[in-house]
C-alpha positions in Angstrom: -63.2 56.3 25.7 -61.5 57.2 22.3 -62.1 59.6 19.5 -65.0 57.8 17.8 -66.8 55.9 20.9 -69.6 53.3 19.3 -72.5 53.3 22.1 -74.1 50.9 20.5 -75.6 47.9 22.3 -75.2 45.3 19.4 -72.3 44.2 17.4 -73.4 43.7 13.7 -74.3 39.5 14.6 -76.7 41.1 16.9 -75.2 40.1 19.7 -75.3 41.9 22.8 -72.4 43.9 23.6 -71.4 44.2 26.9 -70.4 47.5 29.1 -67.0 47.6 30.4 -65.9 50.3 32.5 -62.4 50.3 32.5 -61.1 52.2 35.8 -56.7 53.2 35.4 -55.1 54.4 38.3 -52.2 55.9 36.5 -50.1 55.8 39.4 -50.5 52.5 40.6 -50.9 50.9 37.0 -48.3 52.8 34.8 -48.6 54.0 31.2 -49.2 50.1 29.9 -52.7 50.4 32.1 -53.4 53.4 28.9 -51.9 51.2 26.3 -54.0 48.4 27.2 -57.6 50.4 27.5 -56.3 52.0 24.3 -55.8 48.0 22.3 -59.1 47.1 24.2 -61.3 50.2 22.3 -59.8 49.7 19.7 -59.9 45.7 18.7 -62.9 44.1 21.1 -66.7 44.9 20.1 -67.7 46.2 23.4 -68.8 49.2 24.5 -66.2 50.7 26.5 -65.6 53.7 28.8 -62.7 55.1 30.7 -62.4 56.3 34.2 -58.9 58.1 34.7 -57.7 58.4 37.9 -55.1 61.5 38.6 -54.0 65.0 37.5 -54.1 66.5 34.3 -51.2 64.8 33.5 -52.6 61.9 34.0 -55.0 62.7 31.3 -52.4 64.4 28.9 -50.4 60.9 29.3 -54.3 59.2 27.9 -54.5 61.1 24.8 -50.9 60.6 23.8 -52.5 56.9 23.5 -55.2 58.3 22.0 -57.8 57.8 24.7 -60.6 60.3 25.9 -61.0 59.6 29.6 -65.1 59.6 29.7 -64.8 60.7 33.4 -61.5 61.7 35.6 -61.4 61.7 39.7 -58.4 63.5 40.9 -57.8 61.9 44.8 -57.9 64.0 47.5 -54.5 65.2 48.6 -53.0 62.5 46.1 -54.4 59.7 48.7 -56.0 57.2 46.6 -57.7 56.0 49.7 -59.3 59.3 50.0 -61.4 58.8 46.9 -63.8 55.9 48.2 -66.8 58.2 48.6 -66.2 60.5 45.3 -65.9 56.8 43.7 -69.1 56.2 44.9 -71.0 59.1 44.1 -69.7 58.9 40.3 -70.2 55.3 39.6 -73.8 55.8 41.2 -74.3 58.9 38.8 -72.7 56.8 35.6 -74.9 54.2 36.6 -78.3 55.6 36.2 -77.3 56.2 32.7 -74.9 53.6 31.7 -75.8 50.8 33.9 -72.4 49.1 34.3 -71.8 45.2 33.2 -68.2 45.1 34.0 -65.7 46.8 36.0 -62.1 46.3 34.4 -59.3 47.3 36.5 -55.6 47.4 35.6 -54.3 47.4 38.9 -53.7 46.2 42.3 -54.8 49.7 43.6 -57.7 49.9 41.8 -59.1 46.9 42.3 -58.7 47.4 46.3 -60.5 50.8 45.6 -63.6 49.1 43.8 -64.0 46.3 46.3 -64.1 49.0 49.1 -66.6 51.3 47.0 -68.2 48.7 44.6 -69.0 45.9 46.9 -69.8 43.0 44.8 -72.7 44.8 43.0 -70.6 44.5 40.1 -68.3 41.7 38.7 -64.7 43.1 38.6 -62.1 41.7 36.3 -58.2 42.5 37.0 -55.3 41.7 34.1 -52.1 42.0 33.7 -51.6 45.6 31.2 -48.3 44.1 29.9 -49.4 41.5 28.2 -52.5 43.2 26.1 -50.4 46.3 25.2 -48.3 46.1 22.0 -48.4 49.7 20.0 -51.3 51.0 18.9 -50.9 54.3 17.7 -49.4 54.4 14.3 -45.5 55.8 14.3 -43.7 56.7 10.9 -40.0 56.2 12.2 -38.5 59.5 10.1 -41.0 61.5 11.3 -41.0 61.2 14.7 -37.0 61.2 14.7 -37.5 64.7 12.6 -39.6 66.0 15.1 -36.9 65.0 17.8 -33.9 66.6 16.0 -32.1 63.1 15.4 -30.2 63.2 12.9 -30.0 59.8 10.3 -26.5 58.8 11.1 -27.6 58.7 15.0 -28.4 56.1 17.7 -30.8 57.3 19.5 -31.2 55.3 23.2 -34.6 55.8 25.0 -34.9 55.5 28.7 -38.2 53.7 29.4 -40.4 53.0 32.8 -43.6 51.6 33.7 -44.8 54.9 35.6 -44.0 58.9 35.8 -41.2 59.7 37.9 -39.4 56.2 37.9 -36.5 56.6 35.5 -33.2 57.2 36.6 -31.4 60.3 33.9 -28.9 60.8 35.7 -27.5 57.1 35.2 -29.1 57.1 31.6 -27.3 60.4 30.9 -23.9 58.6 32.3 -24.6 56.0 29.9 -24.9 58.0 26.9 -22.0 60.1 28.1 -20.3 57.0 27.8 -20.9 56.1 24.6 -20.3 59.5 23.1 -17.0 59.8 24.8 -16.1 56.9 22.9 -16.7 58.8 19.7 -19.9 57.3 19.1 -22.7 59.0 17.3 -25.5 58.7 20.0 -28.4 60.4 21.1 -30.5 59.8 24.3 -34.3 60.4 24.9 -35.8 60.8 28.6 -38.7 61.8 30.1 -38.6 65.4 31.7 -41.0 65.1 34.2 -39.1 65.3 37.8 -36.4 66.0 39.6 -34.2 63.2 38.6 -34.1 64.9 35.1 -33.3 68.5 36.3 -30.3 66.6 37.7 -29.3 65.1 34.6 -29.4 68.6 33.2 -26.8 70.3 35.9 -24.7 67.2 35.0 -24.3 67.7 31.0 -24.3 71.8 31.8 -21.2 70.7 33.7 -19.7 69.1 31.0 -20.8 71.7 27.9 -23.0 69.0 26.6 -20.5 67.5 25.3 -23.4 64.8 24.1 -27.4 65.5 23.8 -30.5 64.0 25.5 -33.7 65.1 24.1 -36.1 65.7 26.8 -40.2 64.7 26.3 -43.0 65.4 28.3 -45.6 62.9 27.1 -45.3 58.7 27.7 -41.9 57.0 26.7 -44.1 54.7 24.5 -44.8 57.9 22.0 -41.1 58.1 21.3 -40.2 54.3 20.2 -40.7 54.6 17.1 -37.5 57.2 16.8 -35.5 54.4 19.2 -33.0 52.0 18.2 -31.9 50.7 21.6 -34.2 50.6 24.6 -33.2 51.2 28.0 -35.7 49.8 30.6 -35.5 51.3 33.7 -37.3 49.4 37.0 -37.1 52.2 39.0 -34.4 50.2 40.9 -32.0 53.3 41.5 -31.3 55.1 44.7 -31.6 58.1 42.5 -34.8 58.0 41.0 -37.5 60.1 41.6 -39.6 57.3 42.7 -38.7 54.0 44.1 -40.1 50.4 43.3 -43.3 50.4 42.6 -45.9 47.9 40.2 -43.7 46.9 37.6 -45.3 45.3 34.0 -42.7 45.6 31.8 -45.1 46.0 28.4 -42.9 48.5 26.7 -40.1 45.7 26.3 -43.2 43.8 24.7 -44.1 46.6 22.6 -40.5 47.2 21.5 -40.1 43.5 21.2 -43.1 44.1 18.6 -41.3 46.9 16.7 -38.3 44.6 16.9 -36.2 47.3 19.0 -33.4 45.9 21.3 -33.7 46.1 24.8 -30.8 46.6 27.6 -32.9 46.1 31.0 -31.4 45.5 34.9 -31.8 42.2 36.4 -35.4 41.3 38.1 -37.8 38.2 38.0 -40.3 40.3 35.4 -36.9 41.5 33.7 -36.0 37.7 33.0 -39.5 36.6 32.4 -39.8 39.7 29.4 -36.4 38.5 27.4 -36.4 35.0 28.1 -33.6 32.9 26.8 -32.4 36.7 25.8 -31.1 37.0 29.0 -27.0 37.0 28.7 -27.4 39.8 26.3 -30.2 41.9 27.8 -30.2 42.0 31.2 -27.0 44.0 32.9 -26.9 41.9 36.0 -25.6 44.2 38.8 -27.6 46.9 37.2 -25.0 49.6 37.7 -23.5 51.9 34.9 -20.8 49.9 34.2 -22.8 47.0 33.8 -25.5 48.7 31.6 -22.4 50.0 29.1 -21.1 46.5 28.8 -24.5 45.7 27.4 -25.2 48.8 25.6 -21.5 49.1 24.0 -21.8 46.4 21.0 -25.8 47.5 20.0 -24.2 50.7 19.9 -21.4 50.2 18.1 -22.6 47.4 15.5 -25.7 48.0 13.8 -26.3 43.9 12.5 -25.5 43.1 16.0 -28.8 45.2 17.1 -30.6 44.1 14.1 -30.6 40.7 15.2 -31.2 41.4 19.0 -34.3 43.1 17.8 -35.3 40.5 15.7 -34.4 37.7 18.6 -36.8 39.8 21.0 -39.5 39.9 18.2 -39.4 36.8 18.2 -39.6 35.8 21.6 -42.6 38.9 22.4 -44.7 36.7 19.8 -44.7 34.0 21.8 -45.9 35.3 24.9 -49.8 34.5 25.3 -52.1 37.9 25.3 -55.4 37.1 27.6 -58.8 36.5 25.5 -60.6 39.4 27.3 -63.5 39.7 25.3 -64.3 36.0 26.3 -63.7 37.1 30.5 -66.3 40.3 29.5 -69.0 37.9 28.5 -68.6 34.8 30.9 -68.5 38.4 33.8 -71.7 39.3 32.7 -73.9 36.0 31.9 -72.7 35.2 36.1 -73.5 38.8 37.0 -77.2 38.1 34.6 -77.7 34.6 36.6 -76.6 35.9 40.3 
């Protein structure tokens, strides 16, 4: 499922090492469904395989976390419920020459999709992505700002989501306007992908661009490193390409990690993420006005989002990540004994 995929059946104690298919549904699991797999081949001695379902940008968004997706079902007409009896037919085929221990989904979707195709033939494990999805791929900080075009006196503000198409820019672009109007050196980054985006860009056209957002194409998580605030977006807009949807929140863990600041609206996940963090991260009515009044002193005063980032760090680390490994092997000695 990555570049150098161990196929293997032993680890070096000799113990077996189970097979764990890992099935992402990219639209109903978000980009921390890809970070997740990604930690999982890279730090449990299993052997692991990905099935990706979605488009090709689904599987453009898997290689930016370094994955290989070993197989890839597109859904018919975009209706996951449609892909029942292509399901079938591939985990059949993958069977015969990878017979399956363990099907690991990331999802709600996915795991109704198994049950309906899979039966019980299999034992199916579901977790939470958010919590097993801290960075992965390693990120020099003055590199990737380079490769953005952000300058070293900049702040740059990147807008962040679970999922394609849930970010609001044109209220992120409002926020940076903001900022730079009040003569601060800022710099926003946004996903392209969408029309909320395109609107964003009539907005600054309409304005001379008097201030800059850097548009990316590939999975907000590639550009943290180049981030000194985070903006995390719920998909809680009226704006937004796409409305509320599964929300997992593991890019305020992974900037929490990289001890980046986070500015977030209000939400049971949102105040589960930051904690006793809340008075300073979470702009309550979740309007423009109230994400500036958050945004304005880690903006403006660079120890003041030093220590938010360290405060976050430290409250990330004490958030529990799930032993999988352990789940894999219990999954398979009751699928052995059944």
């Amino acid at each position: 499922m990555n570049h150098a995929t161990d196929t293997s059946r032993q680890n070096p104690q000799g113990e077996a090492r189970p097979r764990v298919l890992h099935v992402v549904d990219l639209p109903g699991a978000g980009w921390d469904a890809l970070a997740a797999a990604a930690r999982c081949a890279q730090s449990l001695p299993a052997d692991q395989r990905l099935l990706l379902i979605g488009d090709r940008c689904a599987a453009a968004d898997a290689a930016a976390f370094g994955l290989r997706p070993d197989y890839r079902l597109c859904p018919p007409l975009n209706r996951l419920a449609a892909s029942v009896g292509p399901l079938d037919r591939l985990i059949k085929g993958v069977s015969r020459v990878w017979p399956i221990d363990v099907v690991h989904v990331w999802s709600d979707s996915a795991r109704v999709l198994c049950r309906q195709t899979l039966g019980f033939h299999f034992p199916l494990i579901q977790e939470d992505p958010a919590l097993f999805a801290p960075p992965l791929l390693p990120q020099d900080r003055a590199s990737v700002r380079s490769s953005l075009g952000i300058a070293p006196h900049e702040t740059a503000l990147l807008l962040a989501s679970d999922r394609p198409g849930v970010g609001d820019t044109r209220r992120f672009t409002g926020l940076v306007s903001l900022l730079a109007f009040a003569e601060l050196a800022v710099v926003g980054i946004a996903g392209s992908r969408g029309d909320s985006f395109r609107r964003a860009a009539r907005f600054m056209r309409g304005f001379n661009r008097y201030w800059d957002v850097i548009p990316i194409r590939t999975p907000p998580h590639t550009a943290l490193a180049a981030a000194d605030i985070v903006i995390y977006d719920q998909g809680d807009s009226l704006t937004a390409d796409a409305g509320p949807g599964p929300r997992t929140g593991g890019i305020v863990l992974t900037a929490g990690a990289m001890g980046i600041p986070v500015v977030t609206t209000d939400s049971p996940l949102a105040r589960r993420l930051v904690g006793p963090l809340a008075q300073r991260a979470l702009a309550v009515g979740g309007g423009l006005p109230d994400l500036a009044t958050r945004t304005l002193p880690l903006a403006t005063d660079a120890s003041i989002r030093a220590q938010a980032g360290r405060d976050l760090h430290n409250h990330t680390a004490t958030l529990p990540a799930p032993g999988l490994m352990e789940r894999w092997v219990t999954a398979c000695s009751q699928g052995a004994a059944a």
